[in-house]
N, C-alpha and C positions, 0 to 999 in steps of 0.2 A: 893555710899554715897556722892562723890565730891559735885554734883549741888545742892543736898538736902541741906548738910551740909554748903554749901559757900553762899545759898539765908539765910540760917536762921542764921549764924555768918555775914554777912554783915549789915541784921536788925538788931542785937544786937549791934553789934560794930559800927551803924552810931547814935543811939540811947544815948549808953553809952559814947561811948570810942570818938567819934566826935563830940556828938552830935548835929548831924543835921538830919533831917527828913528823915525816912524809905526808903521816895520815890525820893528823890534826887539823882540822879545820881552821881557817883563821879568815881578816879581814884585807885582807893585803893582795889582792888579786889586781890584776891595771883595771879592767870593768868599775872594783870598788873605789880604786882610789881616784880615777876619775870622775866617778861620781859625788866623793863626797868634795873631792877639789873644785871642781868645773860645774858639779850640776846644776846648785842653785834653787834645790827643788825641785829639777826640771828632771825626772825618771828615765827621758830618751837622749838625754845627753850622751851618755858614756860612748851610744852606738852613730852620733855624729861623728864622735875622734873616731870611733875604733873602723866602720864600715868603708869611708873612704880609706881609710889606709889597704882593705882586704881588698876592694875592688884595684885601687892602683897594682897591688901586689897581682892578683889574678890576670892584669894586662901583660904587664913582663911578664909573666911564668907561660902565658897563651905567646907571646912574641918570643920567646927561648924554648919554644915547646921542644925545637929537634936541635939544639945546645946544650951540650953539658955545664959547660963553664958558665954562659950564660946563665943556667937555671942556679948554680952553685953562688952565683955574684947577688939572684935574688933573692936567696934566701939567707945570704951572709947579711947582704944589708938589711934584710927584714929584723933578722935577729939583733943587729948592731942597733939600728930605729927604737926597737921596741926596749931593751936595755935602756936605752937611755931616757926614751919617755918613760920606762918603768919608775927608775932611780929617781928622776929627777920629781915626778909624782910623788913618789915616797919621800922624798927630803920636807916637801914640800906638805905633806901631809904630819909630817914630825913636828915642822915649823908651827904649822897650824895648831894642834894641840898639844903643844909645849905646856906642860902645868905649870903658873903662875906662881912666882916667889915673893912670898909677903915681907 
């Protein structure tokens, strides 16, 4: 669900929430911003947050495999999960370099 999900909320969110064009490249990916949040230096950070969450998700979607609604519930709260670590990453990267008022 990750790549599906993070190409079709980064079109949304550079559209809406940045607005700036689809196809603009930018720094604002969950990968980036938990890297620069959480890494610490450390290059394999990003894929400690991000891996456990794909594998939890891959067990529900393998245990709702003959579920519609159950598959629907995973991937509603995958989306909901990843929103809100996205945003709150980003707040939180805003915070971080905040430019400094003399």
């Amino acid at each position: 669900i990750y790549p599906l999900w993070e190409v079709l909320f980064s079109t949304i969110r550079k559209v809406i929430y940045d607005r700036i064009s689809p196809f603009r490249s930018d720094d604002y990916h969950l990968h980036q911003l938990l890297f620069r949040n959480r890494a610490q230096g450390k290059g394999y950070m990003p894929v400690v947050f991000i891996l456990p969450a794909q594998v939890v998700t891959a067990f529900f979607v393998v245990l709702f495999r003959n579920n519609t609604s159950g598959l629907f519930w995973v991937i509603f709260i995958y989306i909901l999960l990843y929103c809100v670590v996205y945003f709150y990453e980003r707040r939180l990267d805003a915070l971080k370099n905040k430019p400094i008022k003399a």
